[in-house]
Structures are given as structure tokens and as C-alpha cells.
N, CA, C and O of each residue as an XYZ file, in Angstrom:
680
protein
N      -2.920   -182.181     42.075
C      -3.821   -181.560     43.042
C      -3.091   -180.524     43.883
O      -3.656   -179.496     44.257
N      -1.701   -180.841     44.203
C      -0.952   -179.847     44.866
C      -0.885   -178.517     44.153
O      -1.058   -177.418     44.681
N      -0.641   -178.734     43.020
C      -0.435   -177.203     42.111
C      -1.786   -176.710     42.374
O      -2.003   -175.651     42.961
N      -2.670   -177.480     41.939
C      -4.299   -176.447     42.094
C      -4.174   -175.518     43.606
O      -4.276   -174.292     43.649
N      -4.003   -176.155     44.457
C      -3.862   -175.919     45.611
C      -3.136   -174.304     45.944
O      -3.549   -173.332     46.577
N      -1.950   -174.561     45.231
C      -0.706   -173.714     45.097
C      -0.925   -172.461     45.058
O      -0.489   -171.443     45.595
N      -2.372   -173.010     43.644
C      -2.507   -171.571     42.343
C      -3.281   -170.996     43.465
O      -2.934   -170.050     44.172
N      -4.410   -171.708     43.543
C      -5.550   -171.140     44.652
C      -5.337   -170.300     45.913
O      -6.123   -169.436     46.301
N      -4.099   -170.671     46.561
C      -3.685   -170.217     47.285
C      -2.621   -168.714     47.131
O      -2.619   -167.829     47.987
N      -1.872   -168.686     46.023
C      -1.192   -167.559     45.604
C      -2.576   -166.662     44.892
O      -2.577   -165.454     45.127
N      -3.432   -167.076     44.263
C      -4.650   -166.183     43.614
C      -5.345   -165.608     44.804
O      -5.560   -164.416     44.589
N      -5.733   -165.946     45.849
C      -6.469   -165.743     47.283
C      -5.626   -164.954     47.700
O      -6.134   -163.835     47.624
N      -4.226   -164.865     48.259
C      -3.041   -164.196     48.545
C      -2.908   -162.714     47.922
O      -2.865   -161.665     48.565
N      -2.852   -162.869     46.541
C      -3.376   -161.904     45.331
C      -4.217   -160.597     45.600
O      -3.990   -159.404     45.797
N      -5.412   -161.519     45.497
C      -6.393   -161.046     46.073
C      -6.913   -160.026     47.015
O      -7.550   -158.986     46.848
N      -6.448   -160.642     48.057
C      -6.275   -159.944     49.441
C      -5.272   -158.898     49.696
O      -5.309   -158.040     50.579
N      -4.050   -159.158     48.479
C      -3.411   -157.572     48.691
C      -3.816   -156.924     47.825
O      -3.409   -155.764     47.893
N      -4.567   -157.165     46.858
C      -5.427   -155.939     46.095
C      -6.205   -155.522     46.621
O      -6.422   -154.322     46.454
N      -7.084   -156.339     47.588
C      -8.086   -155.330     48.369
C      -7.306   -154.311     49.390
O      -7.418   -153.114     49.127
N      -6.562   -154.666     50.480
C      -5.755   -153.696     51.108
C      -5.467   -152.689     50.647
O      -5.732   -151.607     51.170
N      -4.533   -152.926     48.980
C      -3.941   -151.766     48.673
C      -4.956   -150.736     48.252
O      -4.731   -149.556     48.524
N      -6.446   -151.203     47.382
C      -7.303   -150.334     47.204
C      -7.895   -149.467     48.343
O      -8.253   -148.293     48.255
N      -7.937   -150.470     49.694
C      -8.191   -149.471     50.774
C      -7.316   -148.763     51.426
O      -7.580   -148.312     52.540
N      -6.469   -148.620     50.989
C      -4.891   -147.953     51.435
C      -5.691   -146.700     51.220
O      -6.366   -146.535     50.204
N      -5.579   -145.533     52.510
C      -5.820   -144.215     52.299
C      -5.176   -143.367     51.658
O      -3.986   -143.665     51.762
N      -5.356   -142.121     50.813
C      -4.047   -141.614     50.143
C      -3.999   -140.352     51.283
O      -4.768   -140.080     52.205
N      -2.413   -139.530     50.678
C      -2.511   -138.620     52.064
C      -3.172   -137.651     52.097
O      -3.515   -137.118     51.042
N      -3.462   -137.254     53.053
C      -4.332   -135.992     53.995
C      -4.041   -134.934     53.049
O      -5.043   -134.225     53.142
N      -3.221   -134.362     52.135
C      -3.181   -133.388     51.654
C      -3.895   -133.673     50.104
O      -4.469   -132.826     49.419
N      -3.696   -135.023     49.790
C      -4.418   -134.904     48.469
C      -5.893   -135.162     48.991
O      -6.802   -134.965     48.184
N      -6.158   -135.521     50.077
C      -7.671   -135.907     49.637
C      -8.455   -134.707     50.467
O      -9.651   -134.708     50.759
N      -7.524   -133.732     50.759
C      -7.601   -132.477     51.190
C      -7.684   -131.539     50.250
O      -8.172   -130.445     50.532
N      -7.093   -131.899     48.646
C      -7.526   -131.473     47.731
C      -8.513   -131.936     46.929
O      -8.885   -131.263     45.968
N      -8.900   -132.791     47.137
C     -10.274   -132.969     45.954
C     -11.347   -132.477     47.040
O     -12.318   -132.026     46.432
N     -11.515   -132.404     48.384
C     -12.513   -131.350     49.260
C     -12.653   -130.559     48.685
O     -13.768   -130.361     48.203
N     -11.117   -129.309     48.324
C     -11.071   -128.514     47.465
C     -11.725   -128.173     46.702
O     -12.509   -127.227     46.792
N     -11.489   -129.095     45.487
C     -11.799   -129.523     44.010
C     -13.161   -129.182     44.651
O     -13.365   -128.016     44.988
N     -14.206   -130.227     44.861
C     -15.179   -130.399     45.083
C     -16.003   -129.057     45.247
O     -16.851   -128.543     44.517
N     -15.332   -128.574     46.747
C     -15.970   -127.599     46.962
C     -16.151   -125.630     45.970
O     -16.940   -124.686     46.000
N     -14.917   -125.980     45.281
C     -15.285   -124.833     44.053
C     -16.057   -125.371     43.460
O     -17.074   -124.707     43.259
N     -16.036   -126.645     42.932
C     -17.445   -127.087     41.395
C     -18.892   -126.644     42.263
O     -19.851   -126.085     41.731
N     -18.821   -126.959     43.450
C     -20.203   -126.636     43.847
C     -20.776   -125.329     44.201
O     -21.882   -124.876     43.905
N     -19.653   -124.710     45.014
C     -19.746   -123.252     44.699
C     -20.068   -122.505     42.924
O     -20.805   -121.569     42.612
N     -19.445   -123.116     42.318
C     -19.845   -122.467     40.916
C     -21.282   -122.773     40.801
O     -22.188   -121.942     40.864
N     -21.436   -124.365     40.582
C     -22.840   -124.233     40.320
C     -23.892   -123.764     41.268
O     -24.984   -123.553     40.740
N     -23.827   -123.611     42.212
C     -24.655   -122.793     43.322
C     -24.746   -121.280     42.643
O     -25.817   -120.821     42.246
N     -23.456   -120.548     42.558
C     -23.785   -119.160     42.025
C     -24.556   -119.156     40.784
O     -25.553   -118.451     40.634
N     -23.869   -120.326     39.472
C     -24.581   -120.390     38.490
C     -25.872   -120.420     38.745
O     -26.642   -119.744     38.063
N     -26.245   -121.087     39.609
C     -28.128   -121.123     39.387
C     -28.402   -119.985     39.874
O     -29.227   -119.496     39.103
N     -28.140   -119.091     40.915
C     -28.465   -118.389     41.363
C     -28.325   -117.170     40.221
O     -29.091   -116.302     40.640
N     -27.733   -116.701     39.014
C     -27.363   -116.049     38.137
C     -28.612   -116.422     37.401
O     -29.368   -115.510     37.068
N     -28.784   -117.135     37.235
C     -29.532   -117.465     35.432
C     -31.320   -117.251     36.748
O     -32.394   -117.003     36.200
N     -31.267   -117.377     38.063
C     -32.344   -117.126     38.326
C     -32.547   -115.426     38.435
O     -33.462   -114.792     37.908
N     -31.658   -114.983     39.101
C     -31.486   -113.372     38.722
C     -31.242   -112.450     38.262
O     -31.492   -111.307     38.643
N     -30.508   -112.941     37.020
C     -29.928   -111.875     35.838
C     -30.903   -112.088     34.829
O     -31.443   -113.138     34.481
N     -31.085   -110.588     34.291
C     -31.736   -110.472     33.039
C     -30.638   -110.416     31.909
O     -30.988   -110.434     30.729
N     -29.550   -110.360     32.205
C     -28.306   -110.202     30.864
C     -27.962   -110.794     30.180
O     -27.041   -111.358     30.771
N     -28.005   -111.349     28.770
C     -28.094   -112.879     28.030
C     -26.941   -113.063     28.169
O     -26.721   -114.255     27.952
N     -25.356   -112.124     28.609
C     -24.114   -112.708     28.678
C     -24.018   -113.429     30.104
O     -23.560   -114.540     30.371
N     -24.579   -112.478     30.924
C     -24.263   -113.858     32.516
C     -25.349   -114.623     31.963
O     -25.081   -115.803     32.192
N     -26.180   -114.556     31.497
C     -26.949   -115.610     31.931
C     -26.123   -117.253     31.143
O     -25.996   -118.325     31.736
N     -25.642   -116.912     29.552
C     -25.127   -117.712     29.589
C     -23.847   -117.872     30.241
O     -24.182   -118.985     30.648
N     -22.902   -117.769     30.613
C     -21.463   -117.662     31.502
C     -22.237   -118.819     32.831
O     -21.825   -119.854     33.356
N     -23.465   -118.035     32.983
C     -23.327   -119.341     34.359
C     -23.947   -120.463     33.891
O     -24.156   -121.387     34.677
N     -24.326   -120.554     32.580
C     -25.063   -122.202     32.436
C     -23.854   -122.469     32.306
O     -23.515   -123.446     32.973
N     -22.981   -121.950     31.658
C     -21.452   -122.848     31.094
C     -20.722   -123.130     32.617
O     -20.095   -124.189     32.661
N     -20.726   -122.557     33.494
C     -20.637   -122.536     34.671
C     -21.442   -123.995     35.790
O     -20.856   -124.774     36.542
N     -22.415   -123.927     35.584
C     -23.415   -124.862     35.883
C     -22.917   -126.472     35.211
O     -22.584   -127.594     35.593
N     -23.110   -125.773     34.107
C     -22.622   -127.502     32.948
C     -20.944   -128.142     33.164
O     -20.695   -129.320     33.421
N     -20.164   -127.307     33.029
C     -18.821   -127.245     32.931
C     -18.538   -128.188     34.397
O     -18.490   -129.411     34.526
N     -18.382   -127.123     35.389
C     -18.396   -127.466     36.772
C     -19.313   -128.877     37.415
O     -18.776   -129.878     37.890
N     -20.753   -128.660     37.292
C     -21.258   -130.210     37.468
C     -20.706   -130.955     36.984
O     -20.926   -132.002     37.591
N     -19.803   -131.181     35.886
C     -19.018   -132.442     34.888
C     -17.789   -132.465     35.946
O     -17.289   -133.487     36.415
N     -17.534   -131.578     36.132
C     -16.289   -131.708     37.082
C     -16.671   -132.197     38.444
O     -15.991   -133.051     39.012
N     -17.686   -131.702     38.953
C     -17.757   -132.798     40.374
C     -18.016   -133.869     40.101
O     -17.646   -134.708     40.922
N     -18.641   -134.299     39.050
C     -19.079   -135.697     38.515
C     -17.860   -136.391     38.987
O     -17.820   -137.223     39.894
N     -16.645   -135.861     38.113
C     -15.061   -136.643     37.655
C     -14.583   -136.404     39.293
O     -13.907   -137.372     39.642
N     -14.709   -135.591     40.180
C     -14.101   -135.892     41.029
C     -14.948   -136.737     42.308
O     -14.353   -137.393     43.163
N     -16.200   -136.606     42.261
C     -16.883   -137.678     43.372
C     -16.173   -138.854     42.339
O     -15.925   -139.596     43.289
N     -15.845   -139.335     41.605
C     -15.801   -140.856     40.936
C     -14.416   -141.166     41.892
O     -14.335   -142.129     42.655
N     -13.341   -140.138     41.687
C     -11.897   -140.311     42.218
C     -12.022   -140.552     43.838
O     -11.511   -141.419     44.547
N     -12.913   -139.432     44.163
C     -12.843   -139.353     45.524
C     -13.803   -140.753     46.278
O     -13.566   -141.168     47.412
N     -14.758   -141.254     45.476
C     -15.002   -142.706     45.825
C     -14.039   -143.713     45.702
O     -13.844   -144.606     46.526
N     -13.423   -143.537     44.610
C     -12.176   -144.923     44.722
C     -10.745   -144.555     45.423
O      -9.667   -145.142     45.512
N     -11.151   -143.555     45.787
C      -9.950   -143.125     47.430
C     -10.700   -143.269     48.883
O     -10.015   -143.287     49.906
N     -12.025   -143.365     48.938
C     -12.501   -143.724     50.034
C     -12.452   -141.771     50.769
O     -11.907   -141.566     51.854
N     -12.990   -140.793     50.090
C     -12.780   -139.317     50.599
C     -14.545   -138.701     50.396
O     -15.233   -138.408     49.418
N     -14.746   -138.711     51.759
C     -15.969   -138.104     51.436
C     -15.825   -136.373     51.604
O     -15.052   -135.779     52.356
N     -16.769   -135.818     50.707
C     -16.837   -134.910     49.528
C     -17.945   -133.997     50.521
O     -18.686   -134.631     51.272
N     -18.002   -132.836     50.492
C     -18.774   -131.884     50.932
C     -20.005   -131.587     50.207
O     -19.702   -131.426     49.025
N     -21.358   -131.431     50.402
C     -22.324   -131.670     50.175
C     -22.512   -130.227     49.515
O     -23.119   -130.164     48.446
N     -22.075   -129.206     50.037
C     -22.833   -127.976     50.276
C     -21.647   -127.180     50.200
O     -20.523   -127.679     50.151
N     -21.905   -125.806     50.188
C     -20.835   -124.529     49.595
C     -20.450   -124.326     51.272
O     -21.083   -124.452     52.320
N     -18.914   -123.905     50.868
C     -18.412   -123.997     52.849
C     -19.032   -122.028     52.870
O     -19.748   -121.431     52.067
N     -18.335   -121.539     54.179
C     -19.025   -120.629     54.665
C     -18.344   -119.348     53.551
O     -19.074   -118.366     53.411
N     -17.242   -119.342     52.921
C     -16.919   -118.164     52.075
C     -18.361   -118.116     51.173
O     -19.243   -117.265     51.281
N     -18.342   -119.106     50.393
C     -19.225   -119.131     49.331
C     -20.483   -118.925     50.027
O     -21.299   -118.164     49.506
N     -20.726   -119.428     51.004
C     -22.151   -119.166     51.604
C     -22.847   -117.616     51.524
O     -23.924   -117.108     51.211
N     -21.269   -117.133     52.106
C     -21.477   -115.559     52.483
C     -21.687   -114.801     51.246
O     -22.462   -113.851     51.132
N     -20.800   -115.380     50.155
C     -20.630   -114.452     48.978
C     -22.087   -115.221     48.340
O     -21.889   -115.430     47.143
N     -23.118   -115.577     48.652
C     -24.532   -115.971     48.108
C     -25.253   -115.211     48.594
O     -25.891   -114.431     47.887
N     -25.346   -115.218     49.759
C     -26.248   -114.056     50.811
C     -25.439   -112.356     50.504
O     -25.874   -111.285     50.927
N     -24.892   -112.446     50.136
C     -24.702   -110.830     49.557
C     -25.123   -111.001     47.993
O     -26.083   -110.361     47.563
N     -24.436   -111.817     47.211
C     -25.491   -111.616     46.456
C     -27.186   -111.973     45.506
O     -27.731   -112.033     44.404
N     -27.390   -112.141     47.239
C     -28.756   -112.355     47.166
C     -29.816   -111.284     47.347
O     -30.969   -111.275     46.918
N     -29.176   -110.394     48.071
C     -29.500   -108.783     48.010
C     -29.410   -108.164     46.932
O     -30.254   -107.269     46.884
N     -28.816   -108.220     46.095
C     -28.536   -107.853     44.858
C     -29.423   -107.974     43.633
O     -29.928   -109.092     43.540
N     -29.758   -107.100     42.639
C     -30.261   -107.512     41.448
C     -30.453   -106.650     40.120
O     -30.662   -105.495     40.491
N     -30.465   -106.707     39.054
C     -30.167   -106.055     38.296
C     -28.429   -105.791     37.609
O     -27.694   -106.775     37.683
N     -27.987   -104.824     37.134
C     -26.575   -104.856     37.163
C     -25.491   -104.970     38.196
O     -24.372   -105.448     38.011
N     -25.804   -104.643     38.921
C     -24.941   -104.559     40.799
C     -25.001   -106.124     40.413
O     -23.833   -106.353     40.098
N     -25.662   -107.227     40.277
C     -26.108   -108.313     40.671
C     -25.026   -108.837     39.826
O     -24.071   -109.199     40.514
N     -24.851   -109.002     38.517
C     -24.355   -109.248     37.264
C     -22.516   -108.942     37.778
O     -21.555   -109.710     37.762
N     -22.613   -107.755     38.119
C     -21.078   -106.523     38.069
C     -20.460   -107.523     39.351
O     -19.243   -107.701     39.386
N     -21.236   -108.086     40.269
C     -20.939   -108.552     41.308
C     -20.582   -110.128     41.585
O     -19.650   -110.596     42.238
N     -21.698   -110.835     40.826
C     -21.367   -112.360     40.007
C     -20.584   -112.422     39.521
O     -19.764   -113.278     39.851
N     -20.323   -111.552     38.413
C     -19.015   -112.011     37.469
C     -17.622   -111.847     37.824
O     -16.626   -112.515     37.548
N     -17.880   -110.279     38.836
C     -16.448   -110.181     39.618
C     -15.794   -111.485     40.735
O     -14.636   -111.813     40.997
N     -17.085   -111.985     41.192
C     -16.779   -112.801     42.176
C     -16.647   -114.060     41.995
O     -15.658   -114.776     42.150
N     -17.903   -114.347     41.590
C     -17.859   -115.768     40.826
C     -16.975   -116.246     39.889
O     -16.251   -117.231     40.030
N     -17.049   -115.528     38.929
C     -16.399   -115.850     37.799
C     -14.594   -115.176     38.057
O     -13.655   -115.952     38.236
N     -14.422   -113.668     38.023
C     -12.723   -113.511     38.047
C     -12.154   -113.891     39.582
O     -10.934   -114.047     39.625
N     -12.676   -114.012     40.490
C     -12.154   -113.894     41.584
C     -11.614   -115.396     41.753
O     -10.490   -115.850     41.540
N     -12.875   -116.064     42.241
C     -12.647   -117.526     42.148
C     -12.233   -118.595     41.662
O     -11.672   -119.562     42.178
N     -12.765   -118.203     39.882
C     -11.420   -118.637     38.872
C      -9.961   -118.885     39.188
O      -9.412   -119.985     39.259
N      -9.182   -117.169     39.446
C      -8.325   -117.042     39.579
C      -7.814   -117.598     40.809
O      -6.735   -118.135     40.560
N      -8.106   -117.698     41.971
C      -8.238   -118.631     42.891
C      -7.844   -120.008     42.853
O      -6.865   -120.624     43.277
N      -8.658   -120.251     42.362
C      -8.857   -122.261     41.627
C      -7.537   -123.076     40.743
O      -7.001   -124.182     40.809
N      -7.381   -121.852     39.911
C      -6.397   -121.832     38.994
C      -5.419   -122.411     39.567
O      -4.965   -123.554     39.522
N      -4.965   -120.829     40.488
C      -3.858   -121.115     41.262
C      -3.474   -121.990     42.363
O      -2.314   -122.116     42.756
N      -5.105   -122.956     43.141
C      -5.204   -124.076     43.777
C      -4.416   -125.190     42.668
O      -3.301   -125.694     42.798
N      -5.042   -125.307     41.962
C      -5.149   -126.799     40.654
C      -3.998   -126.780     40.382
O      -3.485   -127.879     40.592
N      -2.908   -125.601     39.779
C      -1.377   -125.458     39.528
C      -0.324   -126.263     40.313
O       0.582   -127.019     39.959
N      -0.922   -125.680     41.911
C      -0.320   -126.639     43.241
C      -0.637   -127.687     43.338
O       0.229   -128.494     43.676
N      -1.893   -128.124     43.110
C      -2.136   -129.744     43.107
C      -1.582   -130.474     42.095
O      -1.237   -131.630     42.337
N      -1.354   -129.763     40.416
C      -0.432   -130.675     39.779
C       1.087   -130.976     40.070
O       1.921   -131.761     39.617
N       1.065   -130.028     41.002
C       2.747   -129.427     41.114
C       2.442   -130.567     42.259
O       2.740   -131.669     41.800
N       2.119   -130.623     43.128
C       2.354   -131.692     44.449
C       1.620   -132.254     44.944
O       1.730   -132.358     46.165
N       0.477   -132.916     44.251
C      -0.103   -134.397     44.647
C       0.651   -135.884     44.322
O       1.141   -136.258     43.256
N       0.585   -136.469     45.386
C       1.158   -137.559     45.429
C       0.143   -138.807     44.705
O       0.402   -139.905     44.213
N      -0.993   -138.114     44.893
C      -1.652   -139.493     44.213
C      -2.189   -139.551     42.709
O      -3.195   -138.895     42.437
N      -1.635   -140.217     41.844
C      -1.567   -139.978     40.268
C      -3.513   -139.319     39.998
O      -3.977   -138.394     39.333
N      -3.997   -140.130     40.694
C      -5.854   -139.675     40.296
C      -6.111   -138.376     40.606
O      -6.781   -137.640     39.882
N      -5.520   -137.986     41.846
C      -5.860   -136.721     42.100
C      -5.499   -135.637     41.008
O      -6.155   -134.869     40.305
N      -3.661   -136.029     41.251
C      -2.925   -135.184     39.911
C      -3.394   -135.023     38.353
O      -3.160   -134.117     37.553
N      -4.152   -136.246     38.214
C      -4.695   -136.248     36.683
C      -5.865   -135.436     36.767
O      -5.990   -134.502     35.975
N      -6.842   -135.700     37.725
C      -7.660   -134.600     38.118
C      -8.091   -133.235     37.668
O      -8.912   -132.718     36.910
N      -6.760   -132.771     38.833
C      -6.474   -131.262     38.545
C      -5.576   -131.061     37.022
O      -5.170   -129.945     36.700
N      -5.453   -131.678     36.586
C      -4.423   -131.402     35.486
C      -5.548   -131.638     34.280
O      -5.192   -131.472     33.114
N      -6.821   -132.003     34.570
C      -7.659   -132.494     33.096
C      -8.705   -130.881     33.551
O      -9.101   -130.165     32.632
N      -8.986   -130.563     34.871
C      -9.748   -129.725     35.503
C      -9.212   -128.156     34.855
O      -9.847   -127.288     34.256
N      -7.714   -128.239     35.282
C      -7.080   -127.253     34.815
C      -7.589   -126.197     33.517
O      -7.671   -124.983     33.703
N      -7.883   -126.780     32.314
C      -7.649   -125.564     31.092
C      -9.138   -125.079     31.305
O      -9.420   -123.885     31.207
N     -10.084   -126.049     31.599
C     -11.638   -125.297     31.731
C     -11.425   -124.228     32.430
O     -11.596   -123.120     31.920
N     -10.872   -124.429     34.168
C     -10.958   -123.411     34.768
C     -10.170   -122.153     34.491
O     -10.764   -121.138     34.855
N      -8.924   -121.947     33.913
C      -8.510   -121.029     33.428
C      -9.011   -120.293     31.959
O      -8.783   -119.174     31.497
N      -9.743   -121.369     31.487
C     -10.712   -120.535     30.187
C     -11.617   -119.902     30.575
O     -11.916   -118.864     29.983
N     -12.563   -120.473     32.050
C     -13.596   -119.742     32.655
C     -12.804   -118.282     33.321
O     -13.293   -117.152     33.342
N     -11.899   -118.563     33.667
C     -11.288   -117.239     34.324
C     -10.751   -115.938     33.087
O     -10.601   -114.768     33.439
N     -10.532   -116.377     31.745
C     -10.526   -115.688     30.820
C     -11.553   -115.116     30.197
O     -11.285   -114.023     29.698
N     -13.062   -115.650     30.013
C     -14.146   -115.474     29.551
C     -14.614   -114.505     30.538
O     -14.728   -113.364     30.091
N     -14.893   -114.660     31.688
C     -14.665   -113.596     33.149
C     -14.546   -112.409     32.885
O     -15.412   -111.548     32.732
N     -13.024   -112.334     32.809
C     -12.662   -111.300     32.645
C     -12.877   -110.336     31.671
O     -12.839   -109.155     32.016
N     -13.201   -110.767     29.968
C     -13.911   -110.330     28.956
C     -15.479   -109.925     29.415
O     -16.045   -108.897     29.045
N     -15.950   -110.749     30.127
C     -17.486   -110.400     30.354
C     -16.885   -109.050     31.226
O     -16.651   -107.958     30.706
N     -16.675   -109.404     32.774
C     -16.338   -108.327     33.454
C     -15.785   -106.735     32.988
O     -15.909   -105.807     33.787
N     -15.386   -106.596     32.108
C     -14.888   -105.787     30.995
C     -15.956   -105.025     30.289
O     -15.971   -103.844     29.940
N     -17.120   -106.257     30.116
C     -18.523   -105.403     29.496
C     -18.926   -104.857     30.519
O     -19.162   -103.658     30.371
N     -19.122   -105.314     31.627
C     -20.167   -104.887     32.507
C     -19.400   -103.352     33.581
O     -19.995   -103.021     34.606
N     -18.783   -102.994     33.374
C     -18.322   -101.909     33.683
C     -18.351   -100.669     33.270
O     -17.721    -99.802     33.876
């Protein structure tokens, strides 16, 4: 009866430092990067919809579903991380992206397209890229790091495709 006791007591013990350690916060800079993270996937798909609602061009129009699809999969993968880090996630595009919506919301036709793809697509890309590089290079917390490191080749393929589109539209 003592051993039962023992087990019960080292399993409960167990226990209780697995819950701690799961609520262990990770640091301020990684969960400062999946905000990040977060907040480009949503910015993309925000512009994406806003593209496929205002372009007549069958190349943006597809660039931003792949945009739309691509990116929603990616906030998917990072709300999952950023729930089992305890990091709440931004709902909504912060004020850059806001601004760069309301300009091109004025916009339509080719200006609209010449202006999406420059912004959306090469600017921000290239941007992201060079965010995600630093986060593999110096996140401390393996989820985050795997993250940006699985996030990584999409966004630099989107920043290549970009630039080929951007190329037409000039």
C-alpha cells in the first residue's frame, strides 16, 4: 500500500510540473514574433481579398487567392503555436497595413494591380522574409523557430512570383 501511495504521489508531483512548465511564458521577443507572424498572414489576406474584389487581371487575381490560401494556412499554424504559448494574436491588420488598404482603396484598374503587387506582394514579402530569417536565426523557443523556418520558403516564393508579376505590370 505504501508503494501505491509513493507512485501516486510522484505521478501527482509529475503532473503538476507539467502543468507549470506548459504555462511557463516564452520570452517577450518570441511571442513578439508570432504577433509578427500573425500580423503579415493577415495583412496578406486582407489585401488578397481586397485584389480579387478589385482587379480585373487574371494574374493578380490569381497571386492573391494564392495569397489568401497560402497565408490563411499560415495563421492557422501560428494561432495553434501561439495558443500553446498562451500569446494572444492580433485580430486585425495594425495601422501600416491599414493605411496601405485605404490607399489602395482609391485605386482601381491598373494603378490598383501596379500598386497591390508592388506593395503587397514585393514590398512586404521582402520584408517578412527578412523578419522570418531573424526569427530562425534567434528565437529561443523551438515552436516559434520551427514556425518561421516551415513559413519561410512560401514566403520567399511569394516574394519571387511578385516580382515576375510586377515585371508584367509595368
Amino acid at each position: 500500500m505504501s508503494h501505491t501511495r509513493l507512485f501516486a504521489a510522484l505521478a501527482a508531483s509529475f503532473a503538476i510540473a507539467n502543468i507549470a512548465s506548459a504555462q511557463t511564458p516564452i520570452a517577450k521577443a518570441d511571442s513578439d514574433r508570432l504577433v509578427a507572424i500573425a500580423q503579415a498572414n493577415i495583412a496578406e489576406v486582407a489585401a488578397g481579398k481586397m485584389a480579387l474584389d478589385k482587379s480585373s487581371n487574371a494574374d493578380v487575381k490569381s497571386f492573391a487567392q494564392m495569397m489568401i490560401d497560402d497565408h490563411g494556412k499560415g495563421l492557422d499554424e501560428t494561432k495553434k503555436v501561439a495558443a500553446a504559448k498562451n500569446v494572444t494574436l492580433p485580430t486585425e491588420t495594425d495601422a501600416a497595413h491599414k493605411k496601405m488598404a485605404a490607399d489602395l482603396e482609391k485605386l482601381s484598374g491598373a494603378a490598383f494591380d501596379k500598386q497591390y503587387v508592388s506593395k503587397a506582394g514585393v514590398a512586404d514579402h521582402t520584408k517578412v522574409l527578412a523578419a522570418l530569417k531573424k526569427d530562425i536565426a534567434n528565437a529561443k523557443d523551438a515552436d516559434v523557430k520551427a514556425l518561421a523556418s516551415k513559413l519561410e520558403p512560401t514566403v520567399a516564393h511569394h516574394g519571387e512570383m511578385a516580382k515576375k508579376l510586377d515585371a508584367t505590370l509595368k
